[in-house]
Structure formats: C-alpha cells, structure tokens
C-alpha positions as CSV (number, residue, x, y, z in Angstrom):
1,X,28.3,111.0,136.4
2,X,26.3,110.1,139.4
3,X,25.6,106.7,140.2
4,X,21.8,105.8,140.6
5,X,20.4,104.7,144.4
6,X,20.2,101.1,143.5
7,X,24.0,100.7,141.9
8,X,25.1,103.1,144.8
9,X,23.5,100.3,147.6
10,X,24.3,97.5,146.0
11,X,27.9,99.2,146.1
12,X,27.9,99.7,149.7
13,X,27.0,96.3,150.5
14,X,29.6,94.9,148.3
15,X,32.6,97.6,150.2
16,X,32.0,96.0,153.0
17,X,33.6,92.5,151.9
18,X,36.8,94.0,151.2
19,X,39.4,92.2,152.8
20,X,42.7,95.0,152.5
21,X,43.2,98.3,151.2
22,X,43.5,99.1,147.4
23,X,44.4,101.9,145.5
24,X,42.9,102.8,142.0
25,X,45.4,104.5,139.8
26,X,43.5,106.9,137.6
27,X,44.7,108.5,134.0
28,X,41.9,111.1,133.0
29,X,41.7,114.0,130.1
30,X,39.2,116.4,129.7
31,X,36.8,114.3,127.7
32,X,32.8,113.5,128.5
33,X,34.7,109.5,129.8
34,X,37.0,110.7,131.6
35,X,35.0,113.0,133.7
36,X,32.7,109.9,134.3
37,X,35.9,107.8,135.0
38,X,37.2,110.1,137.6
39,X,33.4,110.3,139.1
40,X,33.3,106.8,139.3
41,X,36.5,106.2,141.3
42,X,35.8,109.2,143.2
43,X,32.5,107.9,144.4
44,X,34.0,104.4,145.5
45,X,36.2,106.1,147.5
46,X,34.3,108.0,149.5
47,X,32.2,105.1,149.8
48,X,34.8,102.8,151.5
49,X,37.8,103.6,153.8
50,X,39.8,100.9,152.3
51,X,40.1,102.9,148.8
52,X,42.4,105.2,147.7
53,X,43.0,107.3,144.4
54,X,46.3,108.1,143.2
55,X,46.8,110.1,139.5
56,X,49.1,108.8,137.4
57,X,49.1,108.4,133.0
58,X,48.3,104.7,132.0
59,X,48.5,103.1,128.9
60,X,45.0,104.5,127.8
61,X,43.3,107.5,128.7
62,X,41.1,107.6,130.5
63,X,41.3,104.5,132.7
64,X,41.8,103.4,135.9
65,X,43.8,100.1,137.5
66,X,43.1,98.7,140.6
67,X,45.7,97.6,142.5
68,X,47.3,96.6,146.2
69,X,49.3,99.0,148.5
70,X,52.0,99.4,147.3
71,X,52.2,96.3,144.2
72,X,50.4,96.7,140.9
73,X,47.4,93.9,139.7
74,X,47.7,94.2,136.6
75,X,43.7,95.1,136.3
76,X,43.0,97.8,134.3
77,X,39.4,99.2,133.1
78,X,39.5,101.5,130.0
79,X,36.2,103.0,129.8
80,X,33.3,103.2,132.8
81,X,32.2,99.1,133.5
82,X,29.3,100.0,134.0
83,X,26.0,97.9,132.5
84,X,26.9,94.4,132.5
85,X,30.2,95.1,133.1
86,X,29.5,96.1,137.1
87,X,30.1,92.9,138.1
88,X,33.0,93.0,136.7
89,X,34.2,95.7,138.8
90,X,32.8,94.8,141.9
91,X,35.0,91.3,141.6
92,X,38.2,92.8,140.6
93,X,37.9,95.2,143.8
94,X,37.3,92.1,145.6
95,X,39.6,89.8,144.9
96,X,42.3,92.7,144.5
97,X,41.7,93.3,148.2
98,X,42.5,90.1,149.0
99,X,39.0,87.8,148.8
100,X,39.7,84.3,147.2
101,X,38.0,84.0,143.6
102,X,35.2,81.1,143.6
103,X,37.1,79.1,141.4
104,X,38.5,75.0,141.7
105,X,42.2,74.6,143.6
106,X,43.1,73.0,140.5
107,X,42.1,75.2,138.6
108,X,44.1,77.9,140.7
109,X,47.3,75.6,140.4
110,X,47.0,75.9,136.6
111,X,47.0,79.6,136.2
112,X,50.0,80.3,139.2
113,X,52.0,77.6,137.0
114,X,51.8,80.0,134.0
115,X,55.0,81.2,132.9
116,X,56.1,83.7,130.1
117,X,54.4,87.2,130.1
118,X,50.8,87.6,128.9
119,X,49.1,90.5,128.5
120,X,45.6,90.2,128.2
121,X,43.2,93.1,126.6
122,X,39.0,92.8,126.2
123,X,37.2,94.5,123.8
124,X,33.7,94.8,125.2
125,X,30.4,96.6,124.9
126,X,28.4,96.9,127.7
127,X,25.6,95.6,126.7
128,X,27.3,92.6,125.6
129,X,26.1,89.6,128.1
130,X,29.0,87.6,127.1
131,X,32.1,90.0,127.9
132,X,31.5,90.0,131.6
133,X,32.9,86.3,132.1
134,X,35.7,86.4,129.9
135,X,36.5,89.9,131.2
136,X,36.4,88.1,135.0
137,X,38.2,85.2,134.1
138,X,40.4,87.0,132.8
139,X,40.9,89.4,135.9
140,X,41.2,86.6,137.9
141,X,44.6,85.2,136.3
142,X,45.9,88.7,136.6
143,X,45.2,88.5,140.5
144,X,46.6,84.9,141.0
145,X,49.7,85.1,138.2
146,X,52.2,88.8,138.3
147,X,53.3,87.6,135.1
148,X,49.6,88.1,133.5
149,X,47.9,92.0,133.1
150,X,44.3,92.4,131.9
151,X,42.7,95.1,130.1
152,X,38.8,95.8,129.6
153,X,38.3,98.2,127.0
154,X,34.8,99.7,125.9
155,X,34.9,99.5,122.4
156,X,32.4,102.9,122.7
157,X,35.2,104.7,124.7
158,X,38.1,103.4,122.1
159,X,36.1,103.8,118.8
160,X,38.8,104.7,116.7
161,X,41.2,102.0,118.2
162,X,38.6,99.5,117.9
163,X,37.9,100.1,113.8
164,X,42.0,99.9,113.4
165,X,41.8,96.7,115.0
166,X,38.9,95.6,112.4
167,X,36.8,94.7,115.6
168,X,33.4,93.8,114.6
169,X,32.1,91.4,117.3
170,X,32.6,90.9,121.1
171,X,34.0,90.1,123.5
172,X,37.3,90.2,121.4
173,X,40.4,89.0,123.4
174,X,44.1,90.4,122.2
175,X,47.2,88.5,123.7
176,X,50.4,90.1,123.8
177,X,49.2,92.3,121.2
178,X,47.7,89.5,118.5
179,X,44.1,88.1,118.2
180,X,43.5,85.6,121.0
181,X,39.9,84.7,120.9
182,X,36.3,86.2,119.8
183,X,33.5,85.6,121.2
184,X,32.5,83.8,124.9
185,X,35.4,82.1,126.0
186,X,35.3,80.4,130.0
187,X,38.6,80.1,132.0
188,X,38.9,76.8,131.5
189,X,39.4,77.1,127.5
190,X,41.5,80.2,127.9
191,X,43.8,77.6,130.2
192,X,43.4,74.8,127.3
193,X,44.5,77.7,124.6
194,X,47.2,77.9,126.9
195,X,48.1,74.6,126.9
196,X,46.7,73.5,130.0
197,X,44.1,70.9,129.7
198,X,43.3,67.3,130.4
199,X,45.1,65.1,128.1
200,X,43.5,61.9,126.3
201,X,45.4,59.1,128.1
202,X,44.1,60.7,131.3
203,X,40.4,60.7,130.3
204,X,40.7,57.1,128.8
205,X,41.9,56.0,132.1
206,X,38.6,57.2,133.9
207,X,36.9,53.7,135.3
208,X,33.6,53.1,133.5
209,X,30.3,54.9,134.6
210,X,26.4,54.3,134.9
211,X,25.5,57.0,133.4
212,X,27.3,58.9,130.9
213,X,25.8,62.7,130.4
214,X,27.3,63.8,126.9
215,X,26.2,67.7,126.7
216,X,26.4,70.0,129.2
217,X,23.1,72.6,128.8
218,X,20.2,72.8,131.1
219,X,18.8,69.0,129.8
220,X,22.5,67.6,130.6
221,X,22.9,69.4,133.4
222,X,19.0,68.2,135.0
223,X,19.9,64.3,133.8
224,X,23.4,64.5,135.9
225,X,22.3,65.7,138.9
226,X,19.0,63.3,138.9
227,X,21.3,60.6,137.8
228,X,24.1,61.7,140.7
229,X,20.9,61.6,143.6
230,X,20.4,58.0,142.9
231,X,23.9,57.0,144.2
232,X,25.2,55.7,140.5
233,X,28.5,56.9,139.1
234,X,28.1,59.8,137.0
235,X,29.9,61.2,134.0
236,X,29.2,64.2,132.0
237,X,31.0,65.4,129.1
238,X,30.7,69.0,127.7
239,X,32.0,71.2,124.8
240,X,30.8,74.0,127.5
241,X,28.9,74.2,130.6
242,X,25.6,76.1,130.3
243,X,25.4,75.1,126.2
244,X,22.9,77.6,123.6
245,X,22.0,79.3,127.1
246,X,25.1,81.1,127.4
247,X,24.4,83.1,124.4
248,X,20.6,83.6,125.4
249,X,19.8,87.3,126.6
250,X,16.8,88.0,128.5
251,X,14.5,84.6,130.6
252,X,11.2,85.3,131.6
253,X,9.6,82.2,131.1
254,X,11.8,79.9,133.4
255,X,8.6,79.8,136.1
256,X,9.6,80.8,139.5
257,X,11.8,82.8,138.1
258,X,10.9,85.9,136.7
259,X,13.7,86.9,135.0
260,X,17.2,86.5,134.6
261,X,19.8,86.5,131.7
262,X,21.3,83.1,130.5
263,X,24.9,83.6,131.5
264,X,23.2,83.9,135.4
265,X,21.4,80.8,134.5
266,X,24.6,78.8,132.9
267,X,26.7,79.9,136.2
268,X,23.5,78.4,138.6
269,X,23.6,75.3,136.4
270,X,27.4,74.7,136.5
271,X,27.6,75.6,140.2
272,X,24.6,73.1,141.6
273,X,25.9,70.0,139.4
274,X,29.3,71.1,141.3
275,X,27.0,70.4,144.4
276,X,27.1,66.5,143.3
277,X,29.4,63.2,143.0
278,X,29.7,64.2,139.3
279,X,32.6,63.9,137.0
280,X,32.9,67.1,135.1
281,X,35.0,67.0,131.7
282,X,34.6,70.6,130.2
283,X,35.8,71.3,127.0
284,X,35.5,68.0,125.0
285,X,33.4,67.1,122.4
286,X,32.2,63.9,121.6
287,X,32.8,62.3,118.1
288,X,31.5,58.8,117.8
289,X,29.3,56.1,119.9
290,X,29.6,52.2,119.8
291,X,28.1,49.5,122.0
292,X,30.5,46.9,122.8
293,X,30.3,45.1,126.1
294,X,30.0,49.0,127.1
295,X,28.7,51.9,125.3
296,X,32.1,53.4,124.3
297,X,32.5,57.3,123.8
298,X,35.6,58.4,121.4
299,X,35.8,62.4,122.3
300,X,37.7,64.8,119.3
301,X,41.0,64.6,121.1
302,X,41.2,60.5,120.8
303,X,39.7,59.8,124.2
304,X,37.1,56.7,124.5
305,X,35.4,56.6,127.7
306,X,33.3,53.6,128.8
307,X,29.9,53.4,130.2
308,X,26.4,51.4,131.0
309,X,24.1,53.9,129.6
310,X,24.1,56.9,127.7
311,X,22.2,60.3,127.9
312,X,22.6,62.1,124.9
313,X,21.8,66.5,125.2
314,X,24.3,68.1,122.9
315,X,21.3,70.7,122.0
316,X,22.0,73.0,119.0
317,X,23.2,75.5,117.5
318,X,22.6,78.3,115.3
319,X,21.4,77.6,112.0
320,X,23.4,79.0,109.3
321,X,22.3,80.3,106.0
322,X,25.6,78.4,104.2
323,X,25.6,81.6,101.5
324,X,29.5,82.8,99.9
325,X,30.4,85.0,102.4
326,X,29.1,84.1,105.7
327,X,31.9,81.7,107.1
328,X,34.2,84.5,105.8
329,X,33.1,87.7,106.9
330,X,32.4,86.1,110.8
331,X,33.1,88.3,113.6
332,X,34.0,90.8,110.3
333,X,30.1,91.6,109.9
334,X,28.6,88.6,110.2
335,X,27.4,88.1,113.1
336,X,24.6,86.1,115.3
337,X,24.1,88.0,118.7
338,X,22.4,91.4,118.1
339,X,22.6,92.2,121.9
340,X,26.3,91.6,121.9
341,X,27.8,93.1,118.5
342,X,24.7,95.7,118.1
343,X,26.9,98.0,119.7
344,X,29.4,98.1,117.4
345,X,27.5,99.4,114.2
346,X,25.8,102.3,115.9
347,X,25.0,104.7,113.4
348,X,25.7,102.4,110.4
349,X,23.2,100.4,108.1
350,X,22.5,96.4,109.0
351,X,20.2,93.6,107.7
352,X,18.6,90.9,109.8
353,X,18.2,87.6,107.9
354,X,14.9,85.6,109.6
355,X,11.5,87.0,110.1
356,X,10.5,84.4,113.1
357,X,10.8,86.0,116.7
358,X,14.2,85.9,117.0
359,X,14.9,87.7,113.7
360,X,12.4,90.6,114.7
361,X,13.3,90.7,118.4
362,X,16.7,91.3,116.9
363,X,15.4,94.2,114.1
364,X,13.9,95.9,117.1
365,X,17.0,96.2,119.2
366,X,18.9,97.2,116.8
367,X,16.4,99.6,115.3
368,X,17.6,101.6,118.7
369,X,21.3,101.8,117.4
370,X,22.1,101.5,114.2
371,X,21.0,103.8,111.0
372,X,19.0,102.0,109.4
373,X,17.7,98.1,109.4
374,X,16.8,95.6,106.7
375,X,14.6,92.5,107.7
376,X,14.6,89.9,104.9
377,X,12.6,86.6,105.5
378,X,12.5,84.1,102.3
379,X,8.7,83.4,102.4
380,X,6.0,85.4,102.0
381,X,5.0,86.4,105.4
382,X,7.1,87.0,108.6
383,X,6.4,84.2,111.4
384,X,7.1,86.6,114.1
385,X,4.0,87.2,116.9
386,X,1.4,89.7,115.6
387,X,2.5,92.2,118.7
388,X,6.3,92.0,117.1
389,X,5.4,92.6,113.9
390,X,3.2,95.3,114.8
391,X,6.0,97.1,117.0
392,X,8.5,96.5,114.2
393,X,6.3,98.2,111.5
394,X,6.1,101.1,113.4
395,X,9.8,101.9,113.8
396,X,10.6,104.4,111.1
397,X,13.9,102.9,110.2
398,X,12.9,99.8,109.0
399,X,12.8,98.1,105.8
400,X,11.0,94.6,105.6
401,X,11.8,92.5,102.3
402,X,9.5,89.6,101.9
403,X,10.2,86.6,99.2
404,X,14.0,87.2,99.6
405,X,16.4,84.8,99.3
406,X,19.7,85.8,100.4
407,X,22.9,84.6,98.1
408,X,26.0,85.9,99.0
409,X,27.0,88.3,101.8
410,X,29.6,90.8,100.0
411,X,33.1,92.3,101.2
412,X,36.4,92.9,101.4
413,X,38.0,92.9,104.6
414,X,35.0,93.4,106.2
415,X,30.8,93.3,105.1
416,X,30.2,95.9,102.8
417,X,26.9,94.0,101.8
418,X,24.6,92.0,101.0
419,X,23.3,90.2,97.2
420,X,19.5,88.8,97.4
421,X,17.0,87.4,94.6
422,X,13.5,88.6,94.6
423,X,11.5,85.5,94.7
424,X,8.6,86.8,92.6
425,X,10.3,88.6,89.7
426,X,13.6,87.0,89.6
427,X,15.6,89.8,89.9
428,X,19.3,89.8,91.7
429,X,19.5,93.1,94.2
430,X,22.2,94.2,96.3
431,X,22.3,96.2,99.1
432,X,25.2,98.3,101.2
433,X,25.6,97.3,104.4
434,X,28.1,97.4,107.1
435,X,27.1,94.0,109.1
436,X,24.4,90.8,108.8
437,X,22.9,88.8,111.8
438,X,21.7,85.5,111.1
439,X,18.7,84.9,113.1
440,X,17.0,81.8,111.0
441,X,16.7,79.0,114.2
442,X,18.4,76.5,115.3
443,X,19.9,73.2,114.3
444,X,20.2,70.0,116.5
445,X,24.5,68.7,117.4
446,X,23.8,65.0,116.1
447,X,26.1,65.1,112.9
448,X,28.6,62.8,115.0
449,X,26.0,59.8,115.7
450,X,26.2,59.0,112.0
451,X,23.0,56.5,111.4
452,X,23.5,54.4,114.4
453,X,19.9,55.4,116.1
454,X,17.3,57.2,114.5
455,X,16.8,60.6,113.7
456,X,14.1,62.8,112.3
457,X,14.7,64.4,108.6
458,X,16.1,67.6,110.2
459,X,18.6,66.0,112.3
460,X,16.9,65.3,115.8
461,X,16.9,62.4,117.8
462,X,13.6,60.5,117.6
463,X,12.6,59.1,121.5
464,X,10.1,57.9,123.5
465,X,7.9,58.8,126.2
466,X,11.1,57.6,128.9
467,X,13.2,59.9,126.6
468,X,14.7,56.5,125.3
469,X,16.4,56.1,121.8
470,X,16.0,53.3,119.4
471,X,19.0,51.7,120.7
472,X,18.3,50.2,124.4
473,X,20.0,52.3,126.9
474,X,20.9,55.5,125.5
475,X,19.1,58.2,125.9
476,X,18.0,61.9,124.8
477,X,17.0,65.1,126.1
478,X,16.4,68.6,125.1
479,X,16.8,70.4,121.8
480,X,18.4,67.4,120.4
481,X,15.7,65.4,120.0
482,X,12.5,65.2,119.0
483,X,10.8,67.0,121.0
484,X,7.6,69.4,120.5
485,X,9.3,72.9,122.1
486,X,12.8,73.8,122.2
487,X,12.6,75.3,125.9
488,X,15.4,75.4,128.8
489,X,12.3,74.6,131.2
490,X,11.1,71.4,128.8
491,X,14.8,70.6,128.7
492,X,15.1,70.0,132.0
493,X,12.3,68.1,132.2
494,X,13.2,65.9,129.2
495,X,16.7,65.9,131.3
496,X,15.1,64.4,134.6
497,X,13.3,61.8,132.5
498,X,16.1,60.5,130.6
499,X,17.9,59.9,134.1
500,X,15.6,58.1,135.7
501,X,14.9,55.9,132.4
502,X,17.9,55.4,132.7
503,X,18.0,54.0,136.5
504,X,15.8,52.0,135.9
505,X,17.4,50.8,132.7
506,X,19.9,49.6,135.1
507,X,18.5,47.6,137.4
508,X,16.5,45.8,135.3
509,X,19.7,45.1,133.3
C-alpha cells in the first residue's frame, strides 16, 4: 500500500521532530493487512534515519509496536492507523522517540504514580472521530508508566475478534482483558476511573469567584475567557471540555474557518481557555444552585462552590426516543453516531429513527456501508432540506417509512430489531435489524435547576437580550437556553454576552 503525496509530506515533516531512534517491531502474515502493515513501516523507514524494523510475532497478527532502542513502549497498532487514526501514529512515534506529550505536569505526576499492571486495548474504526483521543491518551500513559501497554485494534482488521467480544460501538476500551469504557473517554476521566481525581473537600475549599462558568462547550468556553480578560476571578466547571462538539463530525459553517471536525475544535477550545487565569474543574457535574449571601454550586460528588455570579451553558444532549429497548441494547445496536459505529454493521441491515437533517445525513452515510437502510420519521413528511431528501431518494438501498412510530427496539444480547405502529392504519410491524441510530435532536441539560428560574416548556432557559435569567446575576448561553439556533458560532456569541453582563453585573452590584 503506497502512501498518497500529501500523507507521505506531511510524514516527512513530522520525521524530522524525532528526538531518538526507535524501532517498530513488526508481526505480518500473508494477508491483504498485513502486506499493507509491512508497507507502512517499511515506508517510515526509509523515510527517516532514526527508524528501524525488526520482525518478530506479537500478540496479533499483523501489527506492529513502536518502541525505544533497546526497551519496549508498550504501543502497539493492530491494523494500518490510517484515516483518523494518522495522528495517532505520528504522536506515538513522537513521543516514543523521546518528545514530551503536550499534557499538564500534574497531570504527568498522576499517570507515573500508577501502580499495578494495566493493559489497555482500543477497538476503533477509522472513520470514527472519537477513537483518535482515547487511542492517544491512552498511548501517552504507556509512554510515561512501563507498568501500562496499549493496543489500537481496527475492528475491520479483527472482525471476528470484535463480534466475540459483542463490540457494537466505538471507541471500546478493554482493561486487563474486561470492558473498561465505550465511547469518547479524555485522559482525565480515564485517570478518575482510575481513581485519580479531585476530591470534594478539595474543590469546596476553592475561595469564592466572580464568575462561575458551569459547562464547558464552545458558549462556556467564550463566557470564561471574556470573563478571564476583564481581570475577575474565573471558575468553570465541566462534565467535559468541548461539550455536544466532541461528538460533532464535519464544521463548515464556523466562518473563517472552512472546515474542520469537532474533536479539532474541542482541543482549540480547551487549549486557548488554558491560555487564561481560569480555574478548570473537568469532570464534574453540577447538581443544584442556591443564592445565599453567594450563589452556591453543590456538584454530584458533594462539592459546593461559592460565587458572585453565575453563567449557566451546560448545552444538551441527544434526545432519546425513551422506547423498551433503547437504554438496553446501547452500544449493543443502539447507537447515536453513524460516523463512529457505521463501520461496524457493514454489510448488515440498520434503521435511522428522525427524518430532520441529522437523521438523513445519517441514512446517507450509512447507505455507503451497510445492506440496507430504514428511515422512519413519526410525521407525515421528512423535515430534512429538499437537496437531502432528494439525494436520499435516489440511493437504491433505502427504505423511507412515514407515520411511524417506533415502540420497542427488539433483542437478545444484541438488536435483532425493531417493532413500529403505522400511524394511519393502526397496524404493529416489525422489522429485522442488526442496529438503530437515534437521530431525533437534541434536548437542553437543565433537569438539575429544578424550578428555581424559568424555563421554556421544553426545558430551555428563558433570557434576555444581556443573556440574563430571571434570577439577577445568573446567566445563560448556548443550547441551553432559549435561544432561536442551536449553533457553536451563536454559542459563542451568546457566551461573550453572558460575560460581560455579567461584568457589569458586578460593578454595579
């Protein structure tokens, strides 16, 4: 397998940052992967002095480990990380050779503290835009712990391993042989899984703040760093840095940018708050809000943290259709990212619940892999564009049921199915499938306010012009509120005004 020009200079530029010399350990058969293994490692060494190849037989075959002179890493790839796995790659060649990983000293201190064996293995597609950071976090322990091993595995290379496993969504993370994780997961909640997190006396001890940012998506992330520029002591709390973004695909419309892919995004978010006096706690979620002499935040773990004003962007989340079946069969066939788990049900037959744009963006892609898809939308009408409807009616494999309304997805271990009533006649159907994604919208992360300021009948938070709530001085931005579009650029926007209501909330007050 020949790399293309552009992967090939991109690779060049890259060799050139390696600090020492590395050797990749290769195990190869005669199979179509292996050949493309052994062409991959073949071509990085020619294209770098520093690089050696040495045969040997690893766990899997084929793969390949990357390693120091003379003192194994622990990183292995099974299958060609190629797609959105390059990055991958080019990192763990990297940092093998000796370049420092761009992560926080504490954090560092954490993972070298690590004791016990723990070895890590990926399941990943790759065209799955989530696997690449948990596959490099991951990586990165391996390189800073000899205790800890990493292996990626493409679940397209391992096919048979992966339906033994019952692995029907990715990234899937196996620890010492068990189910670890599914889905994104950052460092820092691998560490907390770990046992290594922040611990509630040591939040509620933080002194009080100005502004407290609860949410950590692009409106949270705008309001912090417009809040940080005035000079004000900042806090931000987060259940994850980046929010819904992380799990968004494709961006064209972010202007100036022409496109990118939300993980990018999340990781240029995260890194330019990291620019500013903010303090960052990751990983909590908040759980109730009172005004005393302070507005007082209780998180989930028991932590209350005390400040002036309040900006509220805790965004949303996927709406669920709350059917028998759905919480059940998640990551078993359910599932809500078509780019990530699409993948894993080539050549097998899928619905899409949702005909807006999401739902027939979704049919489309998977229309490429799969057998054979079923789009059912409740009304009468899909809501998608006319130019997406008009692309997904040509696609020959392709069945669109109107007036359906879905009531139980079916299985046993995994989905076998999928039980709907024909709004017009009455009649119950059921159809064999092998996997569902949910693609109805989203729904705003308010539950936890209770009725303490007011909110719309779907759940969003009802505010002003100045992005101010009903109660005086906390705030709202972004896809929790109110507002007329649920965009990352009308977020941000939302996020800059609830800052510097916020301000000027202050000194008035």
């Amino acid at each position: 397998m020949a790399l293309d020009a552009e992967i090939k200079s991109q690779l060049s530029q890259y060799l050139q940052l390696l600090e020492d010399d590395i050797v990749l350990k290769v195990s190869t058969g005669s199979d179509k992967t292996s050949e493309e293994t052994l062409a991959l490692v073949d071509e990085l060494a020619t294209m770098s002095s520093k690089i050696s190849i040495e045969k040997t037989e690893l766990e899997r075959t084929p793969s390949f480990s990357v390693n120091r002179v003379g003192e194994d890493s622990g990183i292995t790839f099974a299958g060609v990380p190629l797609g959105h796995e390059f990055t991958s790659l080019v990192l763990a060649l990297l940092q093998v050779s000796g370049r420092p990983p761009k992560v926080e000293q504490n954090i560092i201190d954490q993972i070298k503290e690590i004791d016990g064996e723990y070895h890590f293995e990926t399941y990943v597609s790759l065209s799955c835009h989530n696997c690449p950071d948990v596959v490099q976090a991951l990586n990165i322990m391996s390189v800073l712990n000899p205790n800890i091993t990493h292996t990626m595995i493409d679940g397209a290379a391992y096919k048979e391993e992966v339906e033994s496993k019952d692995i029907m969504a990715v990234p899937a993370v196996h620890l010492n042989g068990e189910s670890f994780s599914n889905g994104r997961i950052s460092l820092e909640e691998i560490l907390a899984k770990l046992g290594k997190s922040l611990s509630a006396d040591e939040l509620s001890g933080k002194d009080p703040y100005d502004v407290l940012v609860v949410g950590g998506g692009p409106a949270g992330a705008s309001a912090a760093i417009y809040a940080s520029r005035k000079g004000i002591r900042t806090g931000m709390v987060a259940e994850r840095l980046g929010g819904q973004v992380l799990d968004t695909l494709s961006i064209e419309n972010f202007i100036s940018v022409k496109n990118t892919e939300g993980p990018k995004l999340a990781a240029a978010l995260e890194e330019h708050v990291k620019d500013y006096d903010i303090d960052i706690m990751n990983l909590q979620r908040a759980k109730g809000l009172e005004k005393k002499d302070l507005f007082e935040l209780e998180l989930e773990n028991g932590a209350v943290l005390k400040s002036k004003t309040v900006i509220i962007s805790t965004g949303a989340r996927w709406r669920t259709i709350n059917v028998p079946g759905e919480a059940e069969f998640k990551n078993k066939g359910v599932a809500y990212c078509p780019h990530c788990d699409g993948p894993l049900f080539e050549g097998k037959d899928v619905a899409v619940i949702g005909g807006g744009n999401s739902g027939i963006e979704a049919a489309i892609d998977l229309a490429g892999i799969v057998n054979h898809v079923t789009v059912l939308e409740y009304n009468s009408d899909l809501k998608a564009d006319e130019v997406l409807q008009k692309r997904l009616y040509s696609l020959p494999n392709v069945t669109v049921l109107t007036n359906a309304q879905t009531k139980e997805i079916t299985g046993t271990d995994n989905v076998n199915g999928l039980t709907y009533v024909d709004r017009e006649s009455g009649d119950e159907k059921h159809i064999e499938l092998a996997g569902v994604f949910v693609q109805i919208g989203l729904v705003p992360n308010t539950d936890w306010l209770g009725d303490q300021l007011e909110r719309n009948k779907i759940g969003e938070i009802v505010v002003d012009k100045n992005s101010a709530t009903t109660i005086p001085g906390v705030f709202a931005a972004g896809d929790c509120t109110d507002s007329a579009y649920n965009q990352i650029i009308v977020s941000m926007g939302s996020g800059a005004t609830a800052a510097l209501a916020a301000f000027d909330h202050l000194i008035r007050n």
